[in-house]
C-alpha positions in Angstrom: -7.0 -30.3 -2.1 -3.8 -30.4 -4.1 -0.2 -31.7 -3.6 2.1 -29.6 -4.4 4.9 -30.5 -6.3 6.5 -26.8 -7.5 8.0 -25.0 -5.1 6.4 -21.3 -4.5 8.4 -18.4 -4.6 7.6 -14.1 -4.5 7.3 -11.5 -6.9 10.2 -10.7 -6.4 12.2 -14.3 -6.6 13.5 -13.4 -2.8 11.9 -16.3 -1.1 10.3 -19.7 -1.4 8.7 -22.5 -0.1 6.9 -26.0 -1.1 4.0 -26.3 0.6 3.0 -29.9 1.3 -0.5 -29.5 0.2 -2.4 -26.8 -1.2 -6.0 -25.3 -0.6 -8.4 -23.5 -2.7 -11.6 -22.5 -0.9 -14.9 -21.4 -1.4 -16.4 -20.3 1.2 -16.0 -19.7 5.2 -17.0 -23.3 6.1 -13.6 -24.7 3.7 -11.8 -22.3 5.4 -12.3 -24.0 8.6 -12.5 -27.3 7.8 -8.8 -26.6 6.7 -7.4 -24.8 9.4 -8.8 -28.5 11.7 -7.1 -29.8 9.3 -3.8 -28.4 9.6 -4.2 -28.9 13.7 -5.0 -32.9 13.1 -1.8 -33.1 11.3 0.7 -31.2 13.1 1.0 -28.7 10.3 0.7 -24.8 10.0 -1.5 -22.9 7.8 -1.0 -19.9 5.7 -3.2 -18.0 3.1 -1.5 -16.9 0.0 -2.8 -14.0 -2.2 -0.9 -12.3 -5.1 3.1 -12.9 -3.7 4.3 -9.5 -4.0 5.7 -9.2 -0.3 9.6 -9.0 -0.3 9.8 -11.1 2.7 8.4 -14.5 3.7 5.6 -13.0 5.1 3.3 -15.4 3.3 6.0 -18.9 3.0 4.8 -22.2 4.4 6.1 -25.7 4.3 2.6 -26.7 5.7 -0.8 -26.4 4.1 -1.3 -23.5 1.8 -4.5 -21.7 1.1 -5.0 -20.0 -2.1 -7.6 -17.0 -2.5 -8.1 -16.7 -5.9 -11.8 -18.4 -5.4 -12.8 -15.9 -3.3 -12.7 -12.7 -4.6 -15.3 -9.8 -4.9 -17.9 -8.0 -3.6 -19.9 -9.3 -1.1 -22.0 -6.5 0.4 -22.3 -2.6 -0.4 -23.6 0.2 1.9 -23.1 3.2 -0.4 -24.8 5.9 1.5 -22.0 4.3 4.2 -19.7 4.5 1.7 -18.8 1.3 2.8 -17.9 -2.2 1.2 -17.0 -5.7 2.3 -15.1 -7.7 0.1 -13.9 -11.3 -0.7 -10.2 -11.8 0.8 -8.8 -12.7 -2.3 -10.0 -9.7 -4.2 -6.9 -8.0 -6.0 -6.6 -4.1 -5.7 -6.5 -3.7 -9.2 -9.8 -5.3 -9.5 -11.5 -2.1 -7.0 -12.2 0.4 -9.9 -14.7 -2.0 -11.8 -16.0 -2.6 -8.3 -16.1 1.0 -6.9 -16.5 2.8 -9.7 -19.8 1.6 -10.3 -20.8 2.8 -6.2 -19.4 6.3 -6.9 -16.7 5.2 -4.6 -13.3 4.8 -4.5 -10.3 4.2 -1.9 -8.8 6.9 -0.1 -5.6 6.2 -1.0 -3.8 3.7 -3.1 0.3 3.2 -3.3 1.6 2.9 -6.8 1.2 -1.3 -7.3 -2.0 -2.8 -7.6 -1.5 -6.9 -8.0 -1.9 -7.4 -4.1 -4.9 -8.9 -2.7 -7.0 -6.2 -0.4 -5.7 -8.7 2.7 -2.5 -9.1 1.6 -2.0 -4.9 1.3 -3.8 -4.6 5.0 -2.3 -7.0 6.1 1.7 -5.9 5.8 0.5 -2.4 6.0 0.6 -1.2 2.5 0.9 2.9 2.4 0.5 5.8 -0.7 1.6 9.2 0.4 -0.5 12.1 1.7 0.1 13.3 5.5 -3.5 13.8 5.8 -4.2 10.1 4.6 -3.2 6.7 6.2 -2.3 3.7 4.7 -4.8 1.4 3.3 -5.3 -0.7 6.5 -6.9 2.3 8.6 -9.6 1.9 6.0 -10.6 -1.4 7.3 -14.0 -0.7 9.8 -14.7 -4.9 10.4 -13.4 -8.4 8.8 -14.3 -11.9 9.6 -11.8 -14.0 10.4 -11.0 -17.9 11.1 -8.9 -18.0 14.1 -6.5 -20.4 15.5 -8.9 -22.6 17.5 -11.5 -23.0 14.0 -13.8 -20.0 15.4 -15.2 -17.6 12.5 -14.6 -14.2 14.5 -16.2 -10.8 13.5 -14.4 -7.8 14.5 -16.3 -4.4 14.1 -16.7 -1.5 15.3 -19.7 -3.2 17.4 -18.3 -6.6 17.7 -15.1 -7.8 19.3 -14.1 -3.8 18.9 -10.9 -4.2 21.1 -9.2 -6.3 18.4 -9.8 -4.2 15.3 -6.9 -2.3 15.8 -4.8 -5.6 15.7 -7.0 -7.4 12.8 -7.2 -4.5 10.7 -2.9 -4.9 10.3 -2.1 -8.5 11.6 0.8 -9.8 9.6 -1.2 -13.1 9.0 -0.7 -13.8 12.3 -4.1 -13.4 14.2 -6.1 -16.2 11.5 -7.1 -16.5 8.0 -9.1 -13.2 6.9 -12.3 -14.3 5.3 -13.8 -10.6 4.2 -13.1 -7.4 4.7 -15.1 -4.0 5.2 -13.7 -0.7 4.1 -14.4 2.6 4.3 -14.1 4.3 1.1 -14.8 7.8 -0.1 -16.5 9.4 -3.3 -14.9 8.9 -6.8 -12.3 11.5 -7.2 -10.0 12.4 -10.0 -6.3 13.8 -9.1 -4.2 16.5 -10.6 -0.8 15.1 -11.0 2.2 17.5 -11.8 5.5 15.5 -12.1 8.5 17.7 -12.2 12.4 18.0 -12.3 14.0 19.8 -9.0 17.2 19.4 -7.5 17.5 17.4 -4.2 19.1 19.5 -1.6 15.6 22.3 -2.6 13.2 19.2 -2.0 15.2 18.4 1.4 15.3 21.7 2.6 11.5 22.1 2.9 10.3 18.6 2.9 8.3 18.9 6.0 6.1 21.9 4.5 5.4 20.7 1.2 3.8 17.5 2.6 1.9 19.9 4.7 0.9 22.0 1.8 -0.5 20.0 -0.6 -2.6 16.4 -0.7 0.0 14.2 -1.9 3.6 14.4 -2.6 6.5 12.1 -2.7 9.8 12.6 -4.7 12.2 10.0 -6.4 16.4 10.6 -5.9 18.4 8.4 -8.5 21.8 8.1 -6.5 24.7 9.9 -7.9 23.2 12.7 -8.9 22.0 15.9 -7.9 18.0 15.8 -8.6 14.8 14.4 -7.9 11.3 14.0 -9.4 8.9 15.3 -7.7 5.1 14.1 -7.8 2.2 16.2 -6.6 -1.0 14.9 -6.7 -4.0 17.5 -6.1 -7.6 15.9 -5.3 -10.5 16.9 -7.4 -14.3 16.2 -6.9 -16.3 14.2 -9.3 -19.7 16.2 -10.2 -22.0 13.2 -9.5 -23.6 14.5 -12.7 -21.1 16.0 -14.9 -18.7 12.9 -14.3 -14.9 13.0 -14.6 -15.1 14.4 -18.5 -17.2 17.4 -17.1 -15.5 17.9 -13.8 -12.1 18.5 -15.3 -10.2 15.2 -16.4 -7.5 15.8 -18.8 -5.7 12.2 -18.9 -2.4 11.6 -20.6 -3.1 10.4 -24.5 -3.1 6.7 -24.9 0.5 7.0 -26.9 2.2 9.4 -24.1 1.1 6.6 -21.2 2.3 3.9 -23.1 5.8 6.0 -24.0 6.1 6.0 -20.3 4.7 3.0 -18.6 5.9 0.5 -21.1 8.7 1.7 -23.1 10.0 4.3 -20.1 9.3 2.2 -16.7 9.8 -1.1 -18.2 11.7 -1.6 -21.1 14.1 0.9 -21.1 14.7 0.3 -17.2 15.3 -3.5 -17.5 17.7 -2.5 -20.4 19.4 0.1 -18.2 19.7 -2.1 -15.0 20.3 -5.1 -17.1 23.2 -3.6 -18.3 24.5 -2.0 -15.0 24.8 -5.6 -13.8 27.5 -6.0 -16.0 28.8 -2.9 -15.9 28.3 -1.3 -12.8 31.0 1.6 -12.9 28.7 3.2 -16.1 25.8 3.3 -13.3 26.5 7.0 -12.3 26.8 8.1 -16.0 23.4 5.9 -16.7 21.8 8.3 -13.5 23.0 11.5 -14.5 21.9 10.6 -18.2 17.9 9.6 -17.2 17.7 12.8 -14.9 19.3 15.3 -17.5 16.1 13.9 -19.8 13.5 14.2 -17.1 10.7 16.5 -18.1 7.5 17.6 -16.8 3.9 16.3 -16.9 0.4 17.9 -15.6 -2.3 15.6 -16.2 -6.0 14.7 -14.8 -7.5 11.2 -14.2 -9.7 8.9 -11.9 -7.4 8.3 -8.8 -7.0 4.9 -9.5 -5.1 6.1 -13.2 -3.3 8.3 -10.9 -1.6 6.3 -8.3 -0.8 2.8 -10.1 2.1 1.9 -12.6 2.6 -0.7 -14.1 5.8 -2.4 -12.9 7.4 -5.0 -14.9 10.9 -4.7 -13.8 11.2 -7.1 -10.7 13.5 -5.6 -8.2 14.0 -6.1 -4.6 13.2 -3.9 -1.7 13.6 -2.3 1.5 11.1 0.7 3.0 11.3 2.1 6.3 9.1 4.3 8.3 10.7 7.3 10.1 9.7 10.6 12.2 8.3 13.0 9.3 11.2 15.4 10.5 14.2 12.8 10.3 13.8 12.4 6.8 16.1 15.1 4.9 19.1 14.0 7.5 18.5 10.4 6.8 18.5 11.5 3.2 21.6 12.8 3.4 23.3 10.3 5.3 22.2 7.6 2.6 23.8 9.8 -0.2 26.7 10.2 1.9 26.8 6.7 2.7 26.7 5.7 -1.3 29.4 8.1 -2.1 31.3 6.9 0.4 31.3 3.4 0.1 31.1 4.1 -3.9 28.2 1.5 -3.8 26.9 1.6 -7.6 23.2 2.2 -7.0 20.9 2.3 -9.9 17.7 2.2 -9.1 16.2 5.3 -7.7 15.2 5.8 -3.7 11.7 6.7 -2.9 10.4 9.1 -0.6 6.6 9.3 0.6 4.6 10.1 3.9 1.6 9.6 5.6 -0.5 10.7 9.0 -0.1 9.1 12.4 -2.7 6.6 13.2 -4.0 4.1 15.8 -3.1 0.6 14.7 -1.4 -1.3 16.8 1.9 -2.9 14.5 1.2 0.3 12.2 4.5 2.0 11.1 3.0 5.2 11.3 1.7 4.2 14.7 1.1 7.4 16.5 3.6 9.3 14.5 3.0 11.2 11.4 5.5 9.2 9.5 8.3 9.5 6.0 8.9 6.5 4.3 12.1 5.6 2.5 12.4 3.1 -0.3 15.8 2.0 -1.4 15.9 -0.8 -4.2 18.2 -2.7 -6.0 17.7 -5.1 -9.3 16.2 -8.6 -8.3 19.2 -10.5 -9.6 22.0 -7.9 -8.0 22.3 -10.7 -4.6 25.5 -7.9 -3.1 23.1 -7.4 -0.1 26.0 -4.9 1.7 24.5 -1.6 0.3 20.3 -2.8 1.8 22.6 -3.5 5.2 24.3 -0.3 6.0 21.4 1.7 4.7 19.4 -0.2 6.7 20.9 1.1 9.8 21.2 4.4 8.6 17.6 4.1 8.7 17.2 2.2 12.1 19.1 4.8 13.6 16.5 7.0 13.0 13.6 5.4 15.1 12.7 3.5 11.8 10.1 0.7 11.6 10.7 -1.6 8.6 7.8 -2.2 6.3 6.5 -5.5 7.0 5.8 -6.7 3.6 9.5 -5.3 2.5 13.4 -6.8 3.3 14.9 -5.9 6.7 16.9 -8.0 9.2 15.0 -6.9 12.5 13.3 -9.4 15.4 10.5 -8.9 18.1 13.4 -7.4 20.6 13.7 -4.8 18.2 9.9 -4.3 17.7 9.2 -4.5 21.1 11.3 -1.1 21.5 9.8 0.7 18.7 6.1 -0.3 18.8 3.8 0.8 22.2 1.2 -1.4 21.6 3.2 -4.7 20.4 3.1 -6.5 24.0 -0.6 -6.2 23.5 -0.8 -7.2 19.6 1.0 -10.3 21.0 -1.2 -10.7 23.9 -4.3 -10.9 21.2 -2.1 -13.1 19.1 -2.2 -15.6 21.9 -5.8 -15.6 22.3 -6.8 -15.9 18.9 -3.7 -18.6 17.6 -2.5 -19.9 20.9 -1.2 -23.1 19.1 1.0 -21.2 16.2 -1.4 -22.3 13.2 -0.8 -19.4 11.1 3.2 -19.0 12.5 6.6 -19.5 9.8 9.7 -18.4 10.4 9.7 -14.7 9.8 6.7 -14.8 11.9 8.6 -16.1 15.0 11.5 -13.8 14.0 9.6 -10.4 14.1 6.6 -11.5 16.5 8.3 -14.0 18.9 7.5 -17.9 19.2 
């Protein structure tokens, strides 16, 4: 146990705290021993894994417990397809694990530095209307609840609180392991492409019908998008990924884009927009006349992540599949209108309805929108009015990304959340694992 004398903040510089002691366990029994000791003291208790929410999701000013010790595999059940992992284990650490199986996620979103609890826990999403985000790939966990207990939740255990667990905000105890249901080792097909926005609106619905993955990205004040459609290819358990068709990007290409495309030459772009934000439509028009296309096949994992070096700030919302071309075109209405100077690009994705009780696809297949802005731009007036261009829709805020709503609003636009907060009670009836966006969003 630690003092802590530095103050913690987020990826994304957006919030802080200074926890008054810090914790790094080992095992289960630590764990405990520090949540009795958090209720001996009067403090709260909150694990931390790789800070990349945009809210406060994971702050405390009480005793903080840091993962990093407990990451890995614990137990495998390949013929299951199944794996229970350490809480602290990062997603960018799965393909060493996986790979090895023959097994891979379903699905991945396109950052890999959060911790496999931290991404479950906020509800972390790819795109694919056929897929769900990565928390409906959680089958059982082990968790230390409120009262010291170490729960397991399963399928055959404690059943009627997986669907909380599984996407609990860090508000139902401190997740211990998790199990996930994985699939085969696949490669993807990824065609990245130029189109113009108003096509991609117009039959937005059918292309996420038609193919296994797509999302586009709009750079505001301009007139096209990227497109990126990812195709899903079998793995010939004997052939491997060389003889069952990959055909990655050279080493040099990947690096032109990653590094010297998504990183430096963004942070030079937005660095300079900063200053000189009446150039930022000239800057758009310029990086979209230059986009080009790419058709490439790797191991998922190659697929989905990029490396993101740029830190930025951002808000996501979860709408009706069919409201998104109208939102769409109300947010580019919106930043015309209001000549807001916008220059980093919004981004679209979807996935299928599912079961989970705070889920923001909850029984809805779902289109998320991502709107960004540089992480040392503090004018917050463009996230607030396309924030309730978004909440006008039915939209559910990401719980891991910026919005302004409270449990009033959530108890409106989630079925299940009277329930989520009757297991809440149950399982942390004395507010261990609460901080203030916890009692904003979820209630006291």
């Amino acid at each position: 146990m630690l003092p802590v004398s530095k103050r913690w903040h987020n990826w994304a510089r957006t919030e802080s705290s200074t926890p008054v002691t810090e914790i790094f366990p080992r095992s289960a029994d630590q764990i405990i021993a520090a949540v009795e000791r958090a209720r001996d003291t009067g403090h709260t208790v909150k694990p931390i894994g790789a800070s990349h929410s945009f809210t406060a999701i994971g702050a405390t000013d009480g005793i903080r417990l840091g993962l990093n010790r407990m990451r890995g595999l614990v137990s495998a059940d390949p013929a299951a397809g199944r794996v229970t992992l350490w809480a602290g284990t990062h997603l960018w650490e799965l393909p060493a694990i996986l790979g090895p199986l023959g097994l891979a996620l379903a699905n991945m979103g396109d950052i890999d530095k959060q911790t496999i609890t931290g991404a479950t826990q906020t509800g972390t999403h790819g795109t694919g209307l056929a897929l769900g985000g990565i928390s409906t790939g959680v089958v059982g966990a082990t968790l230390v609840t409120g009262t010291g207990e170490l729960l397991t939740v399963s399928e055959d255990e404690n059943s009627e609180l997986l669907p909380a667990v599984a996407l609990g905000l860090g508000a139902l105890g401190v997740l211990v392991t998790v199990t996930i249901q994985c699939v085969p080792r696949y490669l993807l097909r990824a065609v990245e492409a130029p189109e113009t926005l108003d096509a991609v609106l117009d039959d937005y619905v059918a292309r996420n019908r038609a193919v296994d993955h797509f999302e586009f990205y709009w750079f505001p004040h301009t007139t096209g998008a990227r497109t990126k459609t990812n195709t899903r290819i079998p793995i010939d358990p004997v052939l491997g990924p060389a003889g069952s068709g990959a055909r990655p990007l050279g080493a040099v290409s990947r690096y032109v884009d990653e590094e010297v495309v998504n990183n430096t030459m963004l942070g030079a772009v937005v660095g300079f927009e900063r200053w000189v934000p009446a150039a930022t439509p000239s800057v758009n028009r310029a990086i979209q006349s230059v986009s080009s296309e790419r058709d490439y096949v790797d191991e998922s994992h190659l697929v989905y992540v990029t490396n993101r070096r740029v830190h930025f700030r951002e808000m996501e919302y979860s709408l009706p599949l069919g409201a998104v071309p109208s939102a769409l075109r109300e947010l580019r209405a919106l930043i015309e209108r209001r000549k807001f100077r916008v220059s980093f690009p919004i981004e679209v994705r979807a996935a299928a309805a599912d079961e989970l009780m705070l889920s923001t696809a909850h029984g809805r297949e779902s289109g998320y929108v991502a709107v960004h802005r540089y992480w040392k731009d503090r004018e917050d007036t463009y996230f607030r009015e396309a924030e309730a261009v978004l909440a006008a829709h039915d939209g559910r805020p990401h719980w891991g990304k910026m919005h302004t709503l409270s449990a009033r609003d959530f108890s409106e636009r989630y079925p299940k959340f009277g329930e989520f907060l009757a297991i809440r009670d149950r399982l942390d009836p004395d507010r261990l694992f609460t901080n203030p966006y916890l009692d904003r969003v979820l209630g006291e």
